[in-house]
Z-matrix of the N, CA and C atoms (Angstrom, degrees):
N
C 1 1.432
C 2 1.525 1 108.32
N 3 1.700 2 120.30 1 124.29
C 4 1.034 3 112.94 2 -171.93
C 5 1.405 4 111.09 3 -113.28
N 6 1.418 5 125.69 4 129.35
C 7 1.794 6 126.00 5 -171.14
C 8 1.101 7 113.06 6 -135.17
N 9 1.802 8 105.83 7 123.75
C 10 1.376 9 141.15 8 -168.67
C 11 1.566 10 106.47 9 -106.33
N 12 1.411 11 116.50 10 145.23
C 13 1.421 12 129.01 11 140.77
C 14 1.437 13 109.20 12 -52.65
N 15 1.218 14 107.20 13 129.78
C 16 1.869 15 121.88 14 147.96
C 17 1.334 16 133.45 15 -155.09
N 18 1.196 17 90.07 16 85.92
C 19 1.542 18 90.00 17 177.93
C 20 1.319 19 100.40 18 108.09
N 21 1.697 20 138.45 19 15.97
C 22 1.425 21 128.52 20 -157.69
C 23 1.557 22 127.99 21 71.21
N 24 1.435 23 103.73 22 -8.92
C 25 1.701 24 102.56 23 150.65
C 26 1.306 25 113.80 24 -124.84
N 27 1.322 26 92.51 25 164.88
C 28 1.957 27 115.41 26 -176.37
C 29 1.264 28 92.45 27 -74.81
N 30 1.405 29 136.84 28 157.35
C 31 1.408 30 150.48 29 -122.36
C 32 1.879 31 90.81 30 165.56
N 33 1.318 32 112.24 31 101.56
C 34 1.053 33 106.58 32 149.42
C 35 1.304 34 131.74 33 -106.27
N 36 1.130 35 109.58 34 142.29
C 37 1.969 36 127.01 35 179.18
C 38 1.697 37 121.80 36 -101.24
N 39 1.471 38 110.07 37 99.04
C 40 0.933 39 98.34 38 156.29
C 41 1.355 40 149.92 39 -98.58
N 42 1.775 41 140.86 40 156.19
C 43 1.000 42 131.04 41 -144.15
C 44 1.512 43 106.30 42 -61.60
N 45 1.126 44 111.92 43 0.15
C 46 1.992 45 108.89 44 175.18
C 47 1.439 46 108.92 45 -91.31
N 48 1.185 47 89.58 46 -18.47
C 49 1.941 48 94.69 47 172.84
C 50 1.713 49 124.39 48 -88.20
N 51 1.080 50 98.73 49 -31.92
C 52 1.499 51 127.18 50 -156.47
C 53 1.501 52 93.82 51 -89.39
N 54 0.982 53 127.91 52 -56.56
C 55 1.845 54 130.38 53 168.52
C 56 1.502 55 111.71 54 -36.39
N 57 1.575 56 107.53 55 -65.82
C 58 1.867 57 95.00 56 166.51
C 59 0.983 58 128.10 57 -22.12
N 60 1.697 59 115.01 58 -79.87
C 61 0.776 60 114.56 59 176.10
C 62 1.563 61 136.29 60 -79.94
N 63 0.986 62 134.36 61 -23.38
C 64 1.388 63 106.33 62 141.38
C 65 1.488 64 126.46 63 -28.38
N 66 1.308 65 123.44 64 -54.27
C 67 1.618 66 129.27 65 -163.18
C 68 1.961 67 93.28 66 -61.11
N 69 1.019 68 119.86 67 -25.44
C 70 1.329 69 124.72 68 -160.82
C 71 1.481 70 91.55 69 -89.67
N 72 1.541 71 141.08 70 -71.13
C 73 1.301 72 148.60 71 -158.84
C 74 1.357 73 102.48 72 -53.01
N 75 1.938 74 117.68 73 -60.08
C 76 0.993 75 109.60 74 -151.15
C 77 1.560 76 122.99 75 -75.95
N 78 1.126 77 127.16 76 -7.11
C 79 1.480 78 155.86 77 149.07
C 80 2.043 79 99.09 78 -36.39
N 81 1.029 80 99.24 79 -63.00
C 82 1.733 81 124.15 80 -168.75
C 83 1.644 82 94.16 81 -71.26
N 84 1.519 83 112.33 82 -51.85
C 85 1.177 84 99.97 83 179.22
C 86 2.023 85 138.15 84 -79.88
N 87 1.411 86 108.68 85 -12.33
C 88 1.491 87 139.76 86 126.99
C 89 1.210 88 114.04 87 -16.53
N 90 1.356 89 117.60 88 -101.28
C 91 1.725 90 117.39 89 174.44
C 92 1.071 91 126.96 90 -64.31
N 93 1.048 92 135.90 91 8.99
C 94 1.689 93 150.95 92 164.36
C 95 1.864 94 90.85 93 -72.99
N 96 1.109 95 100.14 94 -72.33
C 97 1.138 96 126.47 95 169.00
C 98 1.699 97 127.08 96 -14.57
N 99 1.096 98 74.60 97 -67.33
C 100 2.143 99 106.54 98 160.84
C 101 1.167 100 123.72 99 -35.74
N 102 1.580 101 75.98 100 -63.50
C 103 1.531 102 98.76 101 -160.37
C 104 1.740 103 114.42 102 -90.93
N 105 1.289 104 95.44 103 4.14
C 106 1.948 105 103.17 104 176.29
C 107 1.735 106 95.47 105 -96.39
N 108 1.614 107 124.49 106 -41.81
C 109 0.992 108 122.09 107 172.82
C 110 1.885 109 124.59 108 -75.29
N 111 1.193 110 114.60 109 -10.93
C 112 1.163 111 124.22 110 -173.13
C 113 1.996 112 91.72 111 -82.29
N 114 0.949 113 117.48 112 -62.43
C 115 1.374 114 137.88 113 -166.87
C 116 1.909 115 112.14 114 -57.43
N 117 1.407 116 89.41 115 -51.47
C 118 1.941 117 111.93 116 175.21
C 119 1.688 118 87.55 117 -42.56
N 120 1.741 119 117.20 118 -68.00
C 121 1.413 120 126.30 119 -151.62
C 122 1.301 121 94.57 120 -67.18
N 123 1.523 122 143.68 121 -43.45
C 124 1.302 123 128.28 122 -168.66
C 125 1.870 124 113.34 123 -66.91
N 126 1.692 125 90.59 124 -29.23
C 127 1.574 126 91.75 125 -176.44
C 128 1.681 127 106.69 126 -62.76
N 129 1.734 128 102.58 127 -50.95
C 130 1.405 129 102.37 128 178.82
C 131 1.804 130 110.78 129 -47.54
N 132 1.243 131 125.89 130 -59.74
C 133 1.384 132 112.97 131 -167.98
C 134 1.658 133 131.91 132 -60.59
N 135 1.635 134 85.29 133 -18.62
C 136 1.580 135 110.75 134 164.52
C 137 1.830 136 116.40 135 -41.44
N 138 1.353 137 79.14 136 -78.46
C 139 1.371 138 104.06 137 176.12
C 140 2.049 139 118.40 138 -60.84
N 141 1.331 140 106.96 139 -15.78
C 142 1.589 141 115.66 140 163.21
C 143 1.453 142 90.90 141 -66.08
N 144 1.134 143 119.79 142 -53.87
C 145 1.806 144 113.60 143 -162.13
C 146 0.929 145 109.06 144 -57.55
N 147 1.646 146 125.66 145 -55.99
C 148 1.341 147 136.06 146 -148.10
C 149 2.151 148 90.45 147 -60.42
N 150 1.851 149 102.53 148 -44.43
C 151 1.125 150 100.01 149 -163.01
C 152 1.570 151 124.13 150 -69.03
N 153 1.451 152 103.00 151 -36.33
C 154 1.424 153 108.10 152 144.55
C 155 1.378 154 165.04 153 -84.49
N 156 1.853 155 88.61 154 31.67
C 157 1.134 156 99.19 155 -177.68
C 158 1.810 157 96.00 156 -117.39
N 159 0.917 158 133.27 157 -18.90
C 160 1.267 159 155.74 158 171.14
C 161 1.679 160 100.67 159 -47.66
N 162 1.290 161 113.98 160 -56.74
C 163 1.360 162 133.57 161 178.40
C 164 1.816 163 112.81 162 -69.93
N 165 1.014 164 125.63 163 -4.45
C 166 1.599 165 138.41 164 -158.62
C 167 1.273 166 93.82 165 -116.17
N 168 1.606 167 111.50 166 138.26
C 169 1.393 168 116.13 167 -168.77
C 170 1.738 169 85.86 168 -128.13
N 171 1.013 170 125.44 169 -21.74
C 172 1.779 171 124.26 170 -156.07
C 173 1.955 172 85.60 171 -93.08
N 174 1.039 173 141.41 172 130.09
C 175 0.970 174 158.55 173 -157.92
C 176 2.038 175 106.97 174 -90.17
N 177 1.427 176 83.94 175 -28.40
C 178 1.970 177 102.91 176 -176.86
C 179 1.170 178 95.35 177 -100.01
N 180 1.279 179 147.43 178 15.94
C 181 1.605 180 135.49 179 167.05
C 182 1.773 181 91.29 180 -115.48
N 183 1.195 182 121.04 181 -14.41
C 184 1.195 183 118.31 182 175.41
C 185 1.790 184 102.93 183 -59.42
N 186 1.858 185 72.85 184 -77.04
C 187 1.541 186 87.97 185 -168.51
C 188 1.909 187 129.05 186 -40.14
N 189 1.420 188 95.85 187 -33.30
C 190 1.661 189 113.68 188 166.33
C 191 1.587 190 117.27 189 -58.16
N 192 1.192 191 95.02 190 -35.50
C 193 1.760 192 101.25 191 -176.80
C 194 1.556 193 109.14 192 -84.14
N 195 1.533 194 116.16 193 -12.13
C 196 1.531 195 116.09 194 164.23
C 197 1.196 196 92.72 195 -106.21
N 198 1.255 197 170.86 196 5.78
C 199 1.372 198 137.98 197 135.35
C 200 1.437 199 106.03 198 -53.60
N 201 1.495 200 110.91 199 -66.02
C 202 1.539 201 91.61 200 -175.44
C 203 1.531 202 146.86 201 -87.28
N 204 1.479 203 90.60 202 29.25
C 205 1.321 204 100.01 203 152.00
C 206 1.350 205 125.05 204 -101.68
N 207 1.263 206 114.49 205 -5.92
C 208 1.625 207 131.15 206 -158.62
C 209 1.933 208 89.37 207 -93.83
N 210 1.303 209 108.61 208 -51.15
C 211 1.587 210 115.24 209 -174.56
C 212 1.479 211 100.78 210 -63.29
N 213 1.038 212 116.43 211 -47.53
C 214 1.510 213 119.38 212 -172.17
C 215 2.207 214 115.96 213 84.00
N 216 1.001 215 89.91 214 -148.03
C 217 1.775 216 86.90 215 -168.09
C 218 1.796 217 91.89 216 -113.19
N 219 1.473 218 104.42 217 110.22
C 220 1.206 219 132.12 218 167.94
C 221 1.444 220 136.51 219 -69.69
N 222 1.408 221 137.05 220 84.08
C 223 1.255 222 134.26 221 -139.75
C 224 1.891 223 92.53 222 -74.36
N 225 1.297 224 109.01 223 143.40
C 226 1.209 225 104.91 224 150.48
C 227 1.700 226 143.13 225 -98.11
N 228 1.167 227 119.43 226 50.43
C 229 1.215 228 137.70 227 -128.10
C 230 1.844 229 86.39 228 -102.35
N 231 1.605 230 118.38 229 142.13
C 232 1.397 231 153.13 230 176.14
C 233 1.582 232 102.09 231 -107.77
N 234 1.234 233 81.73 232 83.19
C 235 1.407 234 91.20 233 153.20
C 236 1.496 235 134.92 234 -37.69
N 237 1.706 236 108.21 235 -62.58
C 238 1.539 237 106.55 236 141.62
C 239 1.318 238 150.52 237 -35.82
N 240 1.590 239 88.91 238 -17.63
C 241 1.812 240 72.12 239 171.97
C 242 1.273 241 101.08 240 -119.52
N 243 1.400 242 130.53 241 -38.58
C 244 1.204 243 102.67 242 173.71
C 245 1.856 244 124.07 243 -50.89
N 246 1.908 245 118.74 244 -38.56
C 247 1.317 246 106.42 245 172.99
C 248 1.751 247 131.07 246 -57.74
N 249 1.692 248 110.33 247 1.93
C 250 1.004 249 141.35 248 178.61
C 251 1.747 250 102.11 249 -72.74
N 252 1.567 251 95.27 250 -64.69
C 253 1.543 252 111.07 251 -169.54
C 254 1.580 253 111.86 252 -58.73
N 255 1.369 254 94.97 253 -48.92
C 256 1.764 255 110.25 254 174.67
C 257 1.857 256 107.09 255 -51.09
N 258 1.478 257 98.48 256 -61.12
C 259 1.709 258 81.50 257 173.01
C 260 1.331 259 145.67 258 -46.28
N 261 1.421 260 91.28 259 -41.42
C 262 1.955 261 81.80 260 164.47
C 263 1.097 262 113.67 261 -132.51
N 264 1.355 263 99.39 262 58.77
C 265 1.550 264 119.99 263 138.79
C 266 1.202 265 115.77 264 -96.53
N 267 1.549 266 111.34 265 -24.80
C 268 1.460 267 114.62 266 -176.65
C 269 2.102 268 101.63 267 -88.72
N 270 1.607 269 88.62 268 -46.04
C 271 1.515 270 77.89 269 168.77
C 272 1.858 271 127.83 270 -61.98
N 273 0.780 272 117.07 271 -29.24
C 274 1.836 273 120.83 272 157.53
C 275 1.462 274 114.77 273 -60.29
N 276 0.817 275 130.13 274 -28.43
C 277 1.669 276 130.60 275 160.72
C 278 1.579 277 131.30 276 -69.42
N 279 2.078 278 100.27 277 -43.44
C 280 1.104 279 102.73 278 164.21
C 281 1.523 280 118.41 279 -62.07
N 282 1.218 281 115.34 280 -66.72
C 283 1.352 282 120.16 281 147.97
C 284 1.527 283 116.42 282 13.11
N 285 1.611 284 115.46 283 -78.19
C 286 1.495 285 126.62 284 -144.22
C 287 1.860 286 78.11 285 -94.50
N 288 1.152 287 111.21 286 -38.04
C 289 1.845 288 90.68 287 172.82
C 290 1.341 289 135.45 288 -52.49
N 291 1.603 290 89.77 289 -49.27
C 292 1.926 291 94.37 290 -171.84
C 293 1.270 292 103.21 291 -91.97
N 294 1.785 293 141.05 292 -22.97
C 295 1.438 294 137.83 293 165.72
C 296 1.369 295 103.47 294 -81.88
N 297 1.054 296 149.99 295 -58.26
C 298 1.642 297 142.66 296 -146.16
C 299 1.393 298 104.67 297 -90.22
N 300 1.400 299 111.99 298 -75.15
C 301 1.693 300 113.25 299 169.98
C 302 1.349 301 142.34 300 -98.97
N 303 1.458 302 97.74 301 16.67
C 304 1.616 303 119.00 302 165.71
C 305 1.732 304 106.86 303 42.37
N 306 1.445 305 134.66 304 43.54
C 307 1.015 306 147.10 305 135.67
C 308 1.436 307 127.70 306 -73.86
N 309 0.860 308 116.76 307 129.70
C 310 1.671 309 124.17 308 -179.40
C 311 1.674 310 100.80 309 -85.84
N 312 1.085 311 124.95 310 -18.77
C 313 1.848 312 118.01 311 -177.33
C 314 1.847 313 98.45 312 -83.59
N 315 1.169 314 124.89 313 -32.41
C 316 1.610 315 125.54 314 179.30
C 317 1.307 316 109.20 315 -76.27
N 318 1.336 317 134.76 316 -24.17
C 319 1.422 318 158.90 317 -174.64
C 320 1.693 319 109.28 318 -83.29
N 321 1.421 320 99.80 319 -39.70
C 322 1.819 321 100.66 320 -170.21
C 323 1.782 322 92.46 321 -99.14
N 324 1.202 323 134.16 322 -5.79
C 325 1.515 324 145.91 323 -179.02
C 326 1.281 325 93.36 324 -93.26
N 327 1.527 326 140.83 325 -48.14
C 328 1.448 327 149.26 326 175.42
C 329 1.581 328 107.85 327 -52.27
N 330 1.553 329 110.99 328 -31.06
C 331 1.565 330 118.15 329 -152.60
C 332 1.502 331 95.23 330 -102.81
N 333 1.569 332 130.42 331 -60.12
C 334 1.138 333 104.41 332 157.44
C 335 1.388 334 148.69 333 -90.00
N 336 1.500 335 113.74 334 47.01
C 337 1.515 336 111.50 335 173.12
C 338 2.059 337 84.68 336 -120.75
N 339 1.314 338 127.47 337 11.73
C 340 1.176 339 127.27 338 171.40
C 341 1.247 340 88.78 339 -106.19
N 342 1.688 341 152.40 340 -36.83
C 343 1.259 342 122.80 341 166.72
C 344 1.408 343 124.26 342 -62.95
N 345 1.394 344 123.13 343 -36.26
C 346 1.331 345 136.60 344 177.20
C 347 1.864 346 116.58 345 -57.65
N 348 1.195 347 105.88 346 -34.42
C 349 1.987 348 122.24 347 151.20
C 350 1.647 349 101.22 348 -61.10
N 351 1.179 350 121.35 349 -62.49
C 352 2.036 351 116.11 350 -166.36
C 353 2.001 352 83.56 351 -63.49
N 354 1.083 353 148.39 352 -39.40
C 355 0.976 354 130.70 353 -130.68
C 356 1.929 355 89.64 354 -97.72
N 357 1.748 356 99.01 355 -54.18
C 358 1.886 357 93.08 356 156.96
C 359 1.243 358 113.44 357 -19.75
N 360 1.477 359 104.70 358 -71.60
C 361 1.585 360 101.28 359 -156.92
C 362 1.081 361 122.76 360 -76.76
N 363 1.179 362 143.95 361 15.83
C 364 1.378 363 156.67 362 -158.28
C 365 1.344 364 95.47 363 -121.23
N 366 1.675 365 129.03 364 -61.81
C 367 1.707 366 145.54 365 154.76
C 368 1.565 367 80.95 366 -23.77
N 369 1.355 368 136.12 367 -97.34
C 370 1.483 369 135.90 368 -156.32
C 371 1.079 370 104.11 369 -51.02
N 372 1.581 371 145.09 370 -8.40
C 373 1.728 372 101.94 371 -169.49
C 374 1.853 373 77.05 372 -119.25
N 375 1.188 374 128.98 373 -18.74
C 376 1.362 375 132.77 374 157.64
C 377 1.820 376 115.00 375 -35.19
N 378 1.227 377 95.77 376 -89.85
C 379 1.585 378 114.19 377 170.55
C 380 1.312 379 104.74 378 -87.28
N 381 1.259 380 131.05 379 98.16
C 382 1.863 381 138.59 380 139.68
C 383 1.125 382 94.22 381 -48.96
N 384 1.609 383 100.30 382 175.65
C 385 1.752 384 113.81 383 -163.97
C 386 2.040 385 67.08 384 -113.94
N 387 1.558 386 91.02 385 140.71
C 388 1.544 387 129.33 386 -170.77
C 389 1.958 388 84.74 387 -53.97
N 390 1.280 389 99.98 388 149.06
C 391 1.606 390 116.72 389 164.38
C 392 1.696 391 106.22 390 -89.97
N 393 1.189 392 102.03 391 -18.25
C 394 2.171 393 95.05 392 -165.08
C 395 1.384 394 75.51 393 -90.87
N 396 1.081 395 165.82 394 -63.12
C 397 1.622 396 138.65 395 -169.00
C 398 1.059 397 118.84 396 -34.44
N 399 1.485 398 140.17 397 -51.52
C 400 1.014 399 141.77 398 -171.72
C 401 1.657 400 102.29 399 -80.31
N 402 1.419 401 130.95 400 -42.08
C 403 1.027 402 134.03 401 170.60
C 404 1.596 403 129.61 402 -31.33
N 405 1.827 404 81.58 403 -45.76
C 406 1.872 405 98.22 404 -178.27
C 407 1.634 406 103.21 405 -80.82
N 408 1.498 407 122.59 406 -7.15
C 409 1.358 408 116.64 407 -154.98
C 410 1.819 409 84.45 408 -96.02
N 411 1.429 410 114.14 409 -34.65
C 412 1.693 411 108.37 410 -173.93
C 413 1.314 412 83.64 411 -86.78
N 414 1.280 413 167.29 412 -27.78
C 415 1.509 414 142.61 413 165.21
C 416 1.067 415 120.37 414 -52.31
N 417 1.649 416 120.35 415 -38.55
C 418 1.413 417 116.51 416 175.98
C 419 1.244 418 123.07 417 -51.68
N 420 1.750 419 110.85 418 -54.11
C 421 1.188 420 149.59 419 -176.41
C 422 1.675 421 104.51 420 -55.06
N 423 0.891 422 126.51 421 -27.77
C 424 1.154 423 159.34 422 -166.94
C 425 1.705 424 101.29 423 -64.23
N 426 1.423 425 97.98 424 -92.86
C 427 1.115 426 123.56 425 170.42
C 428 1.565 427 120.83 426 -39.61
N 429 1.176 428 128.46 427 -21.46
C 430 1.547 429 139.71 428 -160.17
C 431 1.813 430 91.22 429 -91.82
């Protein structure tokens, strides 16, 4: 039995109470979490720039080092293949629903995370990943 102040009275908690909330905080307390370390690292890389830019005499290695910090880290991600992966992932589920545990709710969960794969891949042959990205990446390269 666990007993808190609140408010000037004792407040007891028991472990049927106390589980809620925990289950509720620690979620909240996670991305707090995140987000103190997500933020710390941007300040730190900030301050990498500031320090190496101080040190930079060429005015265009400046400016390069604020583009790419400004763009940030660019996934190169295929749509196709991951909406590939997603499909039968969803088809292996349908699968293990209607053969293994003969439920129709694991089967209709199988069916749409196999539309959500056709729908990837459709996004990929829709939107290709841009050619001037790579373009600017052999210009950079270029230049060096």
């Amino acid at each position: 039995m666990f007993t808190i102040l609140l408010s000037q009275q004792l407040v007891n908690l028991s472990p049927e109470l106390l589980i809620p909330i925990v289950s509720i905080l620690l979620p909240v307390l996670i991305i707090l979490v995140i987000f103190y370390f997500s933020s710390k690292e941007k300040k730190y890389k900030y301050d990498a720039l500031i320090e190496v830019s101080k040190n930079i005499k060429d005015t265009e290695d400046v400016k390069g080092l604020l583009e790419s910090f400004r763009k940030g880290k660019k996934s190169n991600t295929d749509y196709r293949k991951t909406g590939l992966v997603t499909m039968f992932t969803g088809v292996g589920l349908a699968f293990f629903g209607h053969y293994g545990l003969k439920t129709d709710v694991v089967f209709g969960v199988g069916l749409l995370i196999i539309f959500i794969g056709a729908g990837q891949m459709i996004a990929g042959y829709v939107y290709p990943n841009q050619p001037d990205e790579i373009n600017n990446a052999v210009e950079n390269f270029e230049k060096k």
